[in-house]
N, CA, C and O atoms as a Tripos MOL2 file, in Angstrom:
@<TRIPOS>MOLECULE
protein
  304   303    76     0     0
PROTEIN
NO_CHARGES

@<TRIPOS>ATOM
      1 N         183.6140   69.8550  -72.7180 N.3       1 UNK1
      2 CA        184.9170   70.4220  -72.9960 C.3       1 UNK1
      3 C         185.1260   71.6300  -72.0950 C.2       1 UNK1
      4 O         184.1560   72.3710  -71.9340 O.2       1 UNK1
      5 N         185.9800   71.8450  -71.6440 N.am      2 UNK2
      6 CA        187.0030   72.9540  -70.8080 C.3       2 UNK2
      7 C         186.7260   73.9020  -71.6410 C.2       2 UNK2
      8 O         186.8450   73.7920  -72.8610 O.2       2 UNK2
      9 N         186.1720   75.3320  -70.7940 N.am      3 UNK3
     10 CA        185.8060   76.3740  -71.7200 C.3       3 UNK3
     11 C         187.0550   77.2960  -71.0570 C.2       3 UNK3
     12 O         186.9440   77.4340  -69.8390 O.2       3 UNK3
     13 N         188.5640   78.1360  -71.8500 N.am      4 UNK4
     14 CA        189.7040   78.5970  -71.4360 C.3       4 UNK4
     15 C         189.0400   80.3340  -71.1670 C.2       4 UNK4
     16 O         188.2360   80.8250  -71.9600 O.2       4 UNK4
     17 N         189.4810   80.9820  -70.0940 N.am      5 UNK5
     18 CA        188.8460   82.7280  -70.4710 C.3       5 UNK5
     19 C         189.5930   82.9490  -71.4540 C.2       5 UNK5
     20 O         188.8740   83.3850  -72.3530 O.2       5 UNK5
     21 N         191.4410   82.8450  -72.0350 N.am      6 UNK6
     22 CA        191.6650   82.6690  -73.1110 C.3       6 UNK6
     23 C         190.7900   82.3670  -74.3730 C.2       6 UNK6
     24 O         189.9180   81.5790  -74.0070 O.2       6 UNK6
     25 N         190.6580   82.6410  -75.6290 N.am      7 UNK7
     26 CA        190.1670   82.0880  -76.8310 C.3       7 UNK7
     27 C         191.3140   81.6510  -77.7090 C.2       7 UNK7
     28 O         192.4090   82.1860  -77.5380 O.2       7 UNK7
     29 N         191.1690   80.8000  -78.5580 N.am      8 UNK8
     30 CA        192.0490   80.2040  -79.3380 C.3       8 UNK8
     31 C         192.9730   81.1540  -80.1970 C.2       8 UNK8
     32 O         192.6810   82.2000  -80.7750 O.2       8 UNK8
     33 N         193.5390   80.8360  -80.1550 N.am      9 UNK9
     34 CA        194.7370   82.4530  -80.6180 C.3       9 UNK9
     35 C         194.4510   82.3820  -82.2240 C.2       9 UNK9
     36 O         194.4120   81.2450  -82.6960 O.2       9 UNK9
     37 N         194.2590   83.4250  -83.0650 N.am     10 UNK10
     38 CA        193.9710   83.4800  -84.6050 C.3      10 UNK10
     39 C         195.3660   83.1040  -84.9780 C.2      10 UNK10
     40 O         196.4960   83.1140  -84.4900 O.2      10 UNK10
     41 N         194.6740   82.7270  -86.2090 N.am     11 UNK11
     42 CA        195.7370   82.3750  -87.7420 C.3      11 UNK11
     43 C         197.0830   83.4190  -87.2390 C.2      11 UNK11
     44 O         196.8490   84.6080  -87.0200 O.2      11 UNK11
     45 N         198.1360   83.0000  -87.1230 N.am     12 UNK12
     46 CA        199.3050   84.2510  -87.4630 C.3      12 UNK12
     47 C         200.5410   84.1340  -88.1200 C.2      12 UNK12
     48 O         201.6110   84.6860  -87.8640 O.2      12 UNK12
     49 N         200.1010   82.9600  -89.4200 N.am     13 UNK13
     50 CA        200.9580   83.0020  -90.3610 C.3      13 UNK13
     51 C         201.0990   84.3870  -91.0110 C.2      13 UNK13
     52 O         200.0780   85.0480  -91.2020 O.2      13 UNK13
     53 N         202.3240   84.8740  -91.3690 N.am     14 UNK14
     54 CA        202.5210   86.0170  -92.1500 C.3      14 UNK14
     55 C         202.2290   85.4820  -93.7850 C.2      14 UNK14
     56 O         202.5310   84.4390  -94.3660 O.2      14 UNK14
     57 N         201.4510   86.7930  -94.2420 N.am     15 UNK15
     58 CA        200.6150   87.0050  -95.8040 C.3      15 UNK15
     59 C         202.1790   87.4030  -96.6150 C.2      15 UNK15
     60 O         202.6360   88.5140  -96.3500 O.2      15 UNK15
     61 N         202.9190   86.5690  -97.5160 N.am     16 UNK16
     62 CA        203.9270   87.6990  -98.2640 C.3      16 UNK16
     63 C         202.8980   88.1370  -99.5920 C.2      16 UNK16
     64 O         202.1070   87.5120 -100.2980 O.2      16 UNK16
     65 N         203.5110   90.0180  -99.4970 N.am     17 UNK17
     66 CA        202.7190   90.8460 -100.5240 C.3      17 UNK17
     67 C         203.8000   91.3080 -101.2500 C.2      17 UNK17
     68 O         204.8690   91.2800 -100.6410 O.2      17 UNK17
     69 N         203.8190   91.7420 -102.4290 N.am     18 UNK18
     70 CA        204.7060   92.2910 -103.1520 C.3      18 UNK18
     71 C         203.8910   93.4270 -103.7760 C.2      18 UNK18
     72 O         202.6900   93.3360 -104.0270 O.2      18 UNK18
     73 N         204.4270   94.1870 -103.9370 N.am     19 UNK19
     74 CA        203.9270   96.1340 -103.9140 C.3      19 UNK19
     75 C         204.9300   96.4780 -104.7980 C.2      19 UNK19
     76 O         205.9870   95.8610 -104.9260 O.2      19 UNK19
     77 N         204.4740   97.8260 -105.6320 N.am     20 UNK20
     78 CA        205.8630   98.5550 -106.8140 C.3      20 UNK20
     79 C         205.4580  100.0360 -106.0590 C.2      20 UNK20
     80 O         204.4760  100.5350 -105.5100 O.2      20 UNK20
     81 N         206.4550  100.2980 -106.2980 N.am     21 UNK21
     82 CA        205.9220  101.6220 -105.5530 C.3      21 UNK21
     83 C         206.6700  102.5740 -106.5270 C.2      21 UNK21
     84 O         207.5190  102.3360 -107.3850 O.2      21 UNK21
     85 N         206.0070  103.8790 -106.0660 N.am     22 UNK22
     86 CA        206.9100  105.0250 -107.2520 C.3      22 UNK22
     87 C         208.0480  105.1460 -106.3570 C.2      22 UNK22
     88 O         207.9600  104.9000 -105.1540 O.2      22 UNK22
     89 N         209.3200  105.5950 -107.0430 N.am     23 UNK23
     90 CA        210.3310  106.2740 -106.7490 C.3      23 UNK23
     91 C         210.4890  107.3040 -105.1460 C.2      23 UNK23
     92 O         211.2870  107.3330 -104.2090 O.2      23 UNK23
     93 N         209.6010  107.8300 -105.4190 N.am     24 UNK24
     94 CA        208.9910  108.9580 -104.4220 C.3      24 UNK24
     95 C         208.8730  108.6880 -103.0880 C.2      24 UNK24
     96 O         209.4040  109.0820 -102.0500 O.2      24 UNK24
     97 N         207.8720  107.7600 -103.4630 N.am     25 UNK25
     98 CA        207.0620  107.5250 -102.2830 C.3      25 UNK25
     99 C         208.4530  106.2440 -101.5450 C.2      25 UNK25
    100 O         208.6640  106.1930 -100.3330 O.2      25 UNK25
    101 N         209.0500  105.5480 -102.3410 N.am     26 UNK26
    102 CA        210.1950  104.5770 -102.1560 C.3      26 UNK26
    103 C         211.1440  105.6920 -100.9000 C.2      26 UNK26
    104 O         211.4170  105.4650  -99.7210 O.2      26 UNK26
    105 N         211.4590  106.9420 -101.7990 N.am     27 UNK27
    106 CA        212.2010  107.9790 -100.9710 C.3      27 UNK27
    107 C         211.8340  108.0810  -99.7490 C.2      27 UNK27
    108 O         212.5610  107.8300  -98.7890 O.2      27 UNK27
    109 N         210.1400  108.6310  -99.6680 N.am     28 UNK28
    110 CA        209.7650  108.9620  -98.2940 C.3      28 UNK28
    111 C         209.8340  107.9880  -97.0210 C.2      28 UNK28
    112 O         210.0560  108.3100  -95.8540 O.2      28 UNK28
    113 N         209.5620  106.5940  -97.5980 N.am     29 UNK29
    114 CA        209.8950  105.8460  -96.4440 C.3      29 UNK29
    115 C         211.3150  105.3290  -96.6800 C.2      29 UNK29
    116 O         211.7900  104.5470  -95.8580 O.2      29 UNK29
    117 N         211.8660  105.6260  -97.5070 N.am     30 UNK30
    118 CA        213.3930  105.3930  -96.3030 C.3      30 UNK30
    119 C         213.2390  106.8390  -95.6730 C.2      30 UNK30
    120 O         213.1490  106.4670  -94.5030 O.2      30 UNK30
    121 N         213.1310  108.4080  -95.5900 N.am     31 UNK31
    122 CA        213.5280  108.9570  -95.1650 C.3      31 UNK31
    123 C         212.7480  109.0300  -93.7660 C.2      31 UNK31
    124 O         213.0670  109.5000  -92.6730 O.2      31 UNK31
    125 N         211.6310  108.3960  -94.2220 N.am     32 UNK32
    126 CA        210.7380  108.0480  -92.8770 C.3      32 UNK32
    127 C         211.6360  106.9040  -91.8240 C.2      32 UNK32
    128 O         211.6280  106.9870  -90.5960 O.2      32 UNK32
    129 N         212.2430  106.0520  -92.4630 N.am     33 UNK33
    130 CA        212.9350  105.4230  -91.3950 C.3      33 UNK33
    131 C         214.1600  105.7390  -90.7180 C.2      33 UNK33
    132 O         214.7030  105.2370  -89.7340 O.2      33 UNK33
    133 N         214.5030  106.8020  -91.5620 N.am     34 UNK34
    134 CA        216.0410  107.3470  -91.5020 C.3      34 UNK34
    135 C         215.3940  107.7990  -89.8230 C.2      34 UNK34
    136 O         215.9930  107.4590  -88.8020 O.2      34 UNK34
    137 N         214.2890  108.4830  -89.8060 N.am     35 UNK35
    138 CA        213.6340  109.6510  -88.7140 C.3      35 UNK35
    139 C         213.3400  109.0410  -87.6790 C.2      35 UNK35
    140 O         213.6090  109.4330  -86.5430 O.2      35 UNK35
    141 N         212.6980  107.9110  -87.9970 N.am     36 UNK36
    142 CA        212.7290  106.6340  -87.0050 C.3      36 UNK36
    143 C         213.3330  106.8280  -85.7030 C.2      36 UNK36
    144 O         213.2170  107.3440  -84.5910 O.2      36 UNK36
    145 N         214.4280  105.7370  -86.8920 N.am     37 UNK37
    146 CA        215.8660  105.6120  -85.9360 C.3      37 UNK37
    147 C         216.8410  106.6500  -85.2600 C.2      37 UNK37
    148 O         217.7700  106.4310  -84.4830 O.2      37 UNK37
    149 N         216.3330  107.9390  -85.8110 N.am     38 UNK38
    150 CA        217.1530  109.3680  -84.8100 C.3      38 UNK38
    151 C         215.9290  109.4490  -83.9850 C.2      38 UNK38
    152 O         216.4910  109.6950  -82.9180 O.2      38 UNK38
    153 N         214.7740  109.4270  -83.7140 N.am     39 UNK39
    154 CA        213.9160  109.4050  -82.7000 C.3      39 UNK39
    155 C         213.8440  108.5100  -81.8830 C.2      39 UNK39
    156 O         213.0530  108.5990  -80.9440 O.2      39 UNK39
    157 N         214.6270  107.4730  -82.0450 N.am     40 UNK40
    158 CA        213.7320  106.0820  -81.3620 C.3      40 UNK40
    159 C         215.5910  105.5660  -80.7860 C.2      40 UNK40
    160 O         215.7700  104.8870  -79.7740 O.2      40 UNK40
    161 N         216.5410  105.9770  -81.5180 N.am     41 UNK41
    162 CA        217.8750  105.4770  -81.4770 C.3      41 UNK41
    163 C         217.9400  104.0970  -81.8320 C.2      41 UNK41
    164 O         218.8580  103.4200  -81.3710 O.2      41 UNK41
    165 N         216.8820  103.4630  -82.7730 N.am     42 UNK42
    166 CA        217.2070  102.2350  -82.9230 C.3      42 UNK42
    167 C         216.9870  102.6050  -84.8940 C.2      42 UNK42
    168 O         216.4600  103.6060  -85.3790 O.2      42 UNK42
    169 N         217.3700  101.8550  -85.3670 N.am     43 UNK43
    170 CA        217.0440  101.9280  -86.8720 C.3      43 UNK43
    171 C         216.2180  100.3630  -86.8340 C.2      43 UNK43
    172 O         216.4090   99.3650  -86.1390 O.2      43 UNK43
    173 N         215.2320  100.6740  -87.9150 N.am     44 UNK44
    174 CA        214.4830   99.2080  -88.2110 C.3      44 UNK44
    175 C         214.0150   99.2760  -89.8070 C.2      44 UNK44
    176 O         213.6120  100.1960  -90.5190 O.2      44 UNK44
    177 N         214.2980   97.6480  -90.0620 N.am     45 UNK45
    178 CA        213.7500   97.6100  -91.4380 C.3      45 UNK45
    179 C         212.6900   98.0280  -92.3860 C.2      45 UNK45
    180 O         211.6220   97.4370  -92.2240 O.2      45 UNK45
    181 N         212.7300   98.8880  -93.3180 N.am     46 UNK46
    182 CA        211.3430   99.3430  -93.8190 C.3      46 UNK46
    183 C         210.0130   97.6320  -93.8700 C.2      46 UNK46
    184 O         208.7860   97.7400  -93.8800 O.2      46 UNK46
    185 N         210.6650   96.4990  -93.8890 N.am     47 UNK47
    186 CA        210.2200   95.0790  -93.8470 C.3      47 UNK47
    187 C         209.0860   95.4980  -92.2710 C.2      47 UNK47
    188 O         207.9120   95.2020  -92.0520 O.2      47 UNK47
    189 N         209.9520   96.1690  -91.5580 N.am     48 UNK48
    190 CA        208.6840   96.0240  -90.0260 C.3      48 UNK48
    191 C         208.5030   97.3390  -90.0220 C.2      48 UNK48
    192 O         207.4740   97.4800  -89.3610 O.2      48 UNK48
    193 N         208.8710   98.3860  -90.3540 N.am     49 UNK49
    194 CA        208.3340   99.6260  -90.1230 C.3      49 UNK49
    195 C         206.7920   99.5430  -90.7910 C.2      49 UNK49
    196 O         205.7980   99.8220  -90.1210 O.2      49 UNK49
    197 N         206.7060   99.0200  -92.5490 N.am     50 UNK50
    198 CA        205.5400   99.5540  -93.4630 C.3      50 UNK50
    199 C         204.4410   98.7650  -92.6160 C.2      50 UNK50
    200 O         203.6470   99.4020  -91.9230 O.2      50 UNK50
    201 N         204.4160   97.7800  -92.6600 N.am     51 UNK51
    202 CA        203.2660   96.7930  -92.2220 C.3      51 UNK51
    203 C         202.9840   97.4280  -90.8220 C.2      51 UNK51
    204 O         201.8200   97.0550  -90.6780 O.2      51 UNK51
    205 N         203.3020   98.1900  -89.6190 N.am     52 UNK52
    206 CA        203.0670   98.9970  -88.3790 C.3      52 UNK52
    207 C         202.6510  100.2140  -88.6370 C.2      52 UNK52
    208 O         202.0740  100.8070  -87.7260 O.2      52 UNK52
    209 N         202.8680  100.9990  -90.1540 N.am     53 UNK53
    210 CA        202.3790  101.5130  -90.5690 C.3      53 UNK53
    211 C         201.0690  101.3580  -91.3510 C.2      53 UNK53
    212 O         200.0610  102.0640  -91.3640 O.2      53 UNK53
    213 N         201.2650  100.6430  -91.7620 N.am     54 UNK54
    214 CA        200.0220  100.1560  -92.6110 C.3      54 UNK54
    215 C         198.5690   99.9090  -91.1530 C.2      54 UNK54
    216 O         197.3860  100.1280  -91.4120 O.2      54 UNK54
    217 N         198.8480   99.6380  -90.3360 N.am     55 UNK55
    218 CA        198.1720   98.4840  -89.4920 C.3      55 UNK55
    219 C         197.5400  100.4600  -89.0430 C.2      55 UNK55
    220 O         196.4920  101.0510  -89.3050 O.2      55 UNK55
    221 N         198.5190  100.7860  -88.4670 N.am     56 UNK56
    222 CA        198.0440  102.1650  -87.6770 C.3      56 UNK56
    223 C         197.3440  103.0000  -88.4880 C.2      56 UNK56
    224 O         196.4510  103.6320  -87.9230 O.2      56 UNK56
    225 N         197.5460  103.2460  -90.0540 N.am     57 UNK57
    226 CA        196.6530  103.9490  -90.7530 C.3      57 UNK57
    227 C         195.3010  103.5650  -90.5390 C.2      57 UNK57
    228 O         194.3810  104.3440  -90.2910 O.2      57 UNK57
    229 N         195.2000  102.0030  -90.6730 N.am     58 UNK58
    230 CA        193.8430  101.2250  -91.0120 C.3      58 UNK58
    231 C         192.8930  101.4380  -89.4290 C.2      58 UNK58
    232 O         191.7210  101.8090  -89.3670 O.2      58 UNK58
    233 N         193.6730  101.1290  -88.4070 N.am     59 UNK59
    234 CA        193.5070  101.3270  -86.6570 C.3      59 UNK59
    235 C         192.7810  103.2710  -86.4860 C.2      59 UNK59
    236 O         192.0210  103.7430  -85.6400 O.2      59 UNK59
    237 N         193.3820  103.8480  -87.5610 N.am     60 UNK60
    238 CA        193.3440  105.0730  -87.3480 C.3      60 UNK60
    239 C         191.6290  106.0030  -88.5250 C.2      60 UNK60
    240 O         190.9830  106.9150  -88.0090 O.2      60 UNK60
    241 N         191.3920  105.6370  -89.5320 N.am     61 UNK61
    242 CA        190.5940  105.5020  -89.7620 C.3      61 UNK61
    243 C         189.1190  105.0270  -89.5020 C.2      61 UNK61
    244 O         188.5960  104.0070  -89.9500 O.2      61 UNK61
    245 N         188.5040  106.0630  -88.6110 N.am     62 UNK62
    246 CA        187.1400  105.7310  -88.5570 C.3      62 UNK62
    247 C         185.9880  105.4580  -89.0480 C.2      62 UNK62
    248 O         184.9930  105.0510  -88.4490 O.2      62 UNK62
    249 N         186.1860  105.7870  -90.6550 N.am     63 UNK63
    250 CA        185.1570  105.7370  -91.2790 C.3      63 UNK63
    251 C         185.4090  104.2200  -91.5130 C.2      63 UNK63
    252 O         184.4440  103.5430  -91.8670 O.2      63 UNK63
    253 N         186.4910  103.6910  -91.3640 N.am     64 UNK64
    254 CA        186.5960  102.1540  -92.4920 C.3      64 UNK64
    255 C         186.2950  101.1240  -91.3180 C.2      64 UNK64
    256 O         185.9270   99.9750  -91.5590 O.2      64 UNK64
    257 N         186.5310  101.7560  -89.6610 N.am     65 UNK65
    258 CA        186.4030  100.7810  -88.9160 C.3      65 UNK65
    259 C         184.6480  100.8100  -89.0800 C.2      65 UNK65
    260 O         183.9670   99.7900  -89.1940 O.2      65 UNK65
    261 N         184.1780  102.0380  -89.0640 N.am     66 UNK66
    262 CA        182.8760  101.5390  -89.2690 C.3      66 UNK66
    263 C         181.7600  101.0970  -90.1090 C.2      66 UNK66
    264 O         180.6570  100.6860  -89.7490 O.2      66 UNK66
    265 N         182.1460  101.2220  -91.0720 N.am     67 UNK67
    266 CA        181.9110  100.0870  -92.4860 C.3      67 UNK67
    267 C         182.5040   98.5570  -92.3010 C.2      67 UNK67
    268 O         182.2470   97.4660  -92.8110 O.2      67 UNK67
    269 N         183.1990   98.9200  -91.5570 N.am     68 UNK68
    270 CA        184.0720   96.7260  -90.8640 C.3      68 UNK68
    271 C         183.0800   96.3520  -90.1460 C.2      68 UNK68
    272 O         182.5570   95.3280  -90.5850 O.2      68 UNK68
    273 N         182.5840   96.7890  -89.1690 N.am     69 UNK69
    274 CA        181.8730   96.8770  -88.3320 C.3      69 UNK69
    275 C         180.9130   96.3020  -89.5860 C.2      69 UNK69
    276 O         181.1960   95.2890  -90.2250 O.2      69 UNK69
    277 N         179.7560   97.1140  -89.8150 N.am     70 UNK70
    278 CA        178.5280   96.9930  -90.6750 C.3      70 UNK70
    279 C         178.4790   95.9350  -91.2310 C.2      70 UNK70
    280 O         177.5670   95.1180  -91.1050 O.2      70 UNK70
    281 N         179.7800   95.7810  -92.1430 N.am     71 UNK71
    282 CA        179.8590   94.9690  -93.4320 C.3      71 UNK71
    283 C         180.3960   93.4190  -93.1070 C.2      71 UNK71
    284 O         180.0910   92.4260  -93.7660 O.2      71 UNK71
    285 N         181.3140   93.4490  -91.8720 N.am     72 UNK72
    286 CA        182.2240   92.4200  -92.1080 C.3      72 UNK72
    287 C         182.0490   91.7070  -90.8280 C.2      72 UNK72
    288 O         182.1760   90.4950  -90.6510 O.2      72 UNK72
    289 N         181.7080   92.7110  -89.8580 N.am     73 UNK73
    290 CA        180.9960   92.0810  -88.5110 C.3      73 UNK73
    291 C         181.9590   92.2550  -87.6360 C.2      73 UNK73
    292 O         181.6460   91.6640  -86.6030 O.2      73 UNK73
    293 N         183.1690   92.8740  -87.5240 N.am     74 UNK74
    294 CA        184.2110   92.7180  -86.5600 C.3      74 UNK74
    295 C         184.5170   93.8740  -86.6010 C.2      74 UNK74
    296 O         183.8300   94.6220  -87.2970 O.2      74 UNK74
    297 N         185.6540   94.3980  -85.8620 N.am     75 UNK75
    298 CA        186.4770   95.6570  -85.8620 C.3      75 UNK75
    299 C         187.7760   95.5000  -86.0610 C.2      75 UNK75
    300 O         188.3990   94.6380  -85.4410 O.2      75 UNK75
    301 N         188.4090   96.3800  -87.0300 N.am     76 UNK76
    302 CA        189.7260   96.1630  -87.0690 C.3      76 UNK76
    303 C         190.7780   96.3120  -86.0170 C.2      76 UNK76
    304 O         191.9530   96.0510  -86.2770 O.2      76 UNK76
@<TRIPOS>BOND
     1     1     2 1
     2     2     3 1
     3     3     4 2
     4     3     5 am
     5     5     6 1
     6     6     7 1
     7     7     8 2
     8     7     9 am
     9     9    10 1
    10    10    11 1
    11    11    12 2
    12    11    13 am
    13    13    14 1
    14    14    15 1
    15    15    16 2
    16    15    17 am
    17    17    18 1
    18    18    19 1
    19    19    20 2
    20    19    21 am
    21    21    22 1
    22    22    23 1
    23    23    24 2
    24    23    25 am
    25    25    26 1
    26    26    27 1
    27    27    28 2
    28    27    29 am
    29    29    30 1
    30    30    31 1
    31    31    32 2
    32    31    33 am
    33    33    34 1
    34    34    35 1
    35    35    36 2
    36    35    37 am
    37    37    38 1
    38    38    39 1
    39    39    40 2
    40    39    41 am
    41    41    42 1
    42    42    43 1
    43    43    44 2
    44    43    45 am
    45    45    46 1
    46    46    47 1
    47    47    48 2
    48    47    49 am
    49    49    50 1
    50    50    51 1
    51    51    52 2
    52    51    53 am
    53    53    54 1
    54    54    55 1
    55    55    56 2
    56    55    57 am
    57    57    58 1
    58    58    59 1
    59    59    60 2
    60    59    61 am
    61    61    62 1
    62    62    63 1
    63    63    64 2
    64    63    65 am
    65    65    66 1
    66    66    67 1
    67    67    68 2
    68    67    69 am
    69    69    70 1
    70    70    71 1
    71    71    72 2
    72    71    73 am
    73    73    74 1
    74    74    75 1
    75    75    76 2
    76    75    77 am
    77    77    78 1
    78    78    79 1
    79    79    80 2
    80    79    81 am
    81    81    82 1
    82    82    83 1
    83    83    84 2
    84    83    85 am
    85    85    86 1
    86    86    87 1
    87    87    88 2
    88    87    89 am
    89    89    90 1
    90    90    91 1
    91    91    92 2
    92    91    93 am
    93    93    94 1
    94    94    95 1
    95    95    96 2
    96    95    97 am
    97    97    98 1
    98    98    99 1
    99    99   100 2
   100    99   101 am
   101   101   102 1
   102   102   103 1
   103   103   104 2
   104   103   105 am
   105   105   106 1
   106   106   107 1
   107   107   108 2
   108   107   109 am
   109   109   110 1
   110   110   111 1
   111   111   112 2
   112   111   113 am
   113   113   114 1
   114   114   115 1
   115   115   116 2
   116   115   117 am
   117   117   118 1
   118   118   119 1
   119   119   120 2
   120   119   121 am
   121   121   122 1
   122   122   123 1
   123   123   124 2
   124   123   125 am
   125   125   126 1
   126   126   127 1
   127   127   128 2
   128   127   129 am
   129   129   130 1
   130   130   131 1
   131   131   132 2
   132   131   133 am
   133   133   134 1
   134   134   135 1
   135   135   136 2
   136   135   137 am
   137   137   138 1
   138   138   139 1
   139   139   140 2
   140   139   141 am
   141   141   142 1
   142   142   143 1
   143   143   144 2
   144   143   145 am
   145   145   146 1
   146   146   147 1
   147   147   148 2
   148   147   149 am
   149   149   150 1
   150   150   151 1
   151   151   152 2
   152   151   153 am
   153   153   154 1
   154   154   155 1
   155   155   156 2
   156   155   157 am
   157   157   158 1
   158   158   159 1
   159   159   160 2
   160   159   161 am
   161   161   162 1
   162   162   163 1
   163   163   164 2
   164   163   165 am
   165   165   166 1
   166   166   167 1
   167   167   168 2
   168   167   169 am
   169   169   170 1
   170   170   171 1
   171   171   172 2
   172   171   173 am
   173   173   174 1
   174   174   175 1
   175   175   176 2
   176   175   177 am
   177   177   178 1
   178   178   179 1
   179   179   180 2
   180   179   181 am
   181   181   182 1
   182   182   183 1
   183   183   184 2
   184   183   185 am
   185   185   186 1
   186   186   187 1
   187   187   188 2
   188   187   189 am
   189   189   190 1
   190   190   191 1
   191   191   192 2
   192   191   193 am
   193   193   194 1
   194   194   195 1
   195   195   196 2
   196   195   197 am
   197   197   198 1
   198   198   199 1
   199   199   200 2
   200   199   201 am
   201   201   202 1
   202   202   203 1
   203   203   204 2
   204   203   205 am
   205   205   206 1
   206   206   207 1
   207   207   208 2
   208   207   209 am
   209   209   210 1
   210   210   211 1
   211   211   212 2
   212   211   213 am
   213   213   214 1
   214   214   215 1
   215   215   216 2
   216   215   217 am
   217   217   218 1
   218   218   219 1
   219   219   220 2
   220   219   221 am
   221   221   222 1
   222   222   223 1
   223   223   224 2
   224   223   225 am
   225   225   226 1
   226   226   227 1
   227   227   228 2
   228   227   229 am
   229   229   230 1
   230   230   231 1
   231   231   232 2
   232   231   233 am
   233   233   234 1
   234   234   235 1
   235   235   236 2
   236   235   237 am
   237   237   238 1
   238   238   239 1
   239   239   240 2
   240   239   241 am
   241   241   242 1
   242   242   243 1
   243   243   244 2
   244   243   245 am
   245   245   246 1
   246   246   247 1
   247   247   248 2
   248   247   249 am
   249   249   250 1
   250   250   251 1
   251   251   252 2
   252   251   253 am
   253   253   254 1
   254   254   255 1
   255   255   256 2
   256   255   257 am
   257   257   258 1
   258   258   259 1
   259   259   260 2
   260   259   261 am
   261   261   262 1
   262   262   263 1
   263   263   264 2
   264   263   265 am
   265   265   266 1
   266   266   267 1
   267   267   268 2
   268   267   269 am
   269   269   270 1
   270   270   271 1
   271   271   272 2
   272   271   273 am
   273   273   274 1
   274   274   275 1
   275   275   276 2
   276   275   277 am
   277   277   278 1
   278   278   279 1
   279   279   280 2
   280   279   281 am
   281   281   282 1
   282   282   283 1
   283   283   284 2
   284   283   285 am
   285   285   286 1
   286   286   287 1
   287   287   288 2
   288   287   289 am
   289   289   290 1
   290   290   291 1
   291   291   292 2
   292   291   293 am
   293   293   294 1
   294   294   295 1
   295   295   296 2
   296   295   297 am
   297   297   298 1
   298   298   299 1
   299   299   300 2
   300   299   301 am
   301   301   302 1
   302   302   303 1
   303   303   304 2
@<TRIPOS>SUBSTRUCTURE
     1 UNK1         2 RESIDUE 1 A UNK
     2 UNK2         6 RESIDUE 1 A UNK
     3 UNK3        10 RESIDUE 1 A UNK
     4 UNK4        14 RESIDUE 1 A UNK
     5 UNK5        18 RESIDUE 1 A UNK
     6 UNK6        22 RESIDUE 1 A UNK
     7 UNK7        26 RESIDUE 1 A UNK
     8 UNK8        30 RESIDUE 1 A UNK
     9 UNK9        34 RESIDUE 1 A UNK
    10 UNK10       38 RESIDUE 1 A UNK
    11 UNK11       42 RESIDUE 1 A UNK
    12 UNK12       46 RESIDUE 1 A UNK
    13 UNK13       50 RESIDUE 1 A UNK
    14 UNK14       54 RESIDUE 1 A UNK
    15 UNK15       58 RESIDUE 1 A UNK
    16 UNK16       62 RESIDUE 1 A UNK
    17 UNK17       66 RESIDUE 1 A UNK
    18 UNK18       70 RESIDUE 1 A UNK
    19 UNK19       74 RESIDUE 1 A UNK
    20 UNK20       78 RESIDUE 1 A UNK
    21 UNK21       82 RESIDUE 1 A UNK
    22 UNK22       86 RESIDUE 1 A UNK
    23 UNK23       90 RESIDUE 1 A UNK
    24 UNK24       94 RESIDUE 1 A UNK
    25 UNK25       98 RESIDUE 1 A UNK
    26 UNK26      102 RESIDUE 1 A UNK
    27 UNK27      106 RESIDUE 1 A UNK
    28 UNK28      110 RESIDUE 1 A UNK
    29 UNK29      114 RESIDUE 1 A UNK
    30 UNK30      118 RESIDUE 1 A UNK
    31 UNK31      122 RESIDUE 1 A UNK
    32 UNK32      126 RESIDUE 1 A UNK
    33 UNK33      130 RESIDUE 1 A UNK
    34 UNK34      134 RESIDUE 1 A UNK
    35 UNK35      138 RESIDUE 1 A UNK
    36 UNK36      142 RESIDUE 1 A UNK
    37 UNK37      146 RESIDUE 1 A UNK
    38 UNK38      150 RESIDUE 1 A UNK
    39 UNK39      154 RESIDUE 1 A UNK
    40 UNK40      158 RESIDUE 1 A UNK
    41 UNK41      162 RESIDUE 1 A UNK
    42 UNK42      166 RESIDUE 1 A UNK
    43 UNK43      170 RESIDUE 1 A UNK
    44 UNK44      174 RESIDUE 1 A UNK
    45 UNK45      178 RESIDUE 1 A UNK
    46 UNK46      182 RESIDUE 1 A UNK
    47 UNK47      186 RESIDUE 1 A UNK
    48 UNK48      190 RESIDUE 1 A UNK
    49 UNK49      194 RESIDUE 1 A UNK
    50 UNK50      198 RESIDUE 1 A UNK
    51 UNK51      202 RESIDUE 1 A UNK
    52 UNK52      206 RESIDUE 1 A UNK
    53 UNK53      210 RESIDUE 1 A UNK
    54 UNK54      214 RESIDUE 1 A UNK
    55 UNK55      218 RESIDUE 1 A UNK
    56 UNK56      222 RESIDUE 1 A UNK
    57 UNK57      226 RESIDUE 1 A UNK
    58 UNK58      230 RESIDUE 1 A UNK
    59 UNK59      234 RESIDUE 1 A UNK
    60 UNK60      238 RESIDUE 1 A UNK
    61 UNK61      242 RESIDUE 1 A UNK
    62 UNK62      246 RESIDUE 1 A UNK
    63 UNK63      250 RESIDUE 1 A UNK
    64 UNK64      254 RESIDUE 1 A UNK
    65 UNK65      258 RESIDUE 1 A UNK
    66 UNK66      262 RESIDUE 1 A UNK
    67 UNK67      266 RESIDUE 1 A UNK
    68 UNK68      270 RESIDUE 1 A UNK
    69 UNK69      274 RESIDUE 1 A UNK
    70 UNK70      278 RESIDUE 1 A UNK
    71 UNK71      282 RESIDUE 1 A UNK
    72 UNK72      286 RESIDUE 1 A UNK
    73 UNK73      290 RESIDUE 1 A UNK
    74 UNK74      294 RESIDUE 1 A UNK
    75 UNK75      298 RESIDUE 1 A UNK
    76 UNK76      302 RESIDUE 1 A UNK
C-alpha cells in the first residue's frame, strides 16, 4: 500500500453538548462577544466564539497538556 506524507485526516464530526450556565457568566460572554466584534469589526456567534474559547483555554494550560501527555499518550 501507498504510504501518503499526509496521514488520514481524524474523525471531524461535530460533538453537540448542551451546558446551563449561570446568568452571569451567560452575561460575560455575550459581553465578551459584544468586544469581539468592536475589536475584530466582525461580530460572531457565541455558537463559534465558546468552543475557540474553550479549545484555547485547554491549548493554554500546561499542567493538563502534561498529564495528556502521561496519561492519554498524545498532546492536546
Amino acid at each position: 500500500m501507498t504510504e501518503l506524507r499526509l496521514r488520514k485526516l481524524p474523525d471531524r464530526t461535530p460533538v453537540r453538548m448542551t451546558v446551563n450556565l449561570s446568568p452571569e457568566l451567560n452575561q460575560a460572554l455575550l459581553d465578551y462577544a459584544a468586544l469581539y466584534g468592536e475589536v475584530y469589526g466582525q461580530a460572531e456567534p457565541l455558537a463559534e466564539l465558546v468552543p475557540a474559547m474553550l479549545a484555547s483555554f485547554l491549548e493554554g494550560d500546561r499542567a493538563f497538556a502534561r498529564w495528556r501527555r502521561e496519561h492519554v499518550g498524545r498532546t492536546p
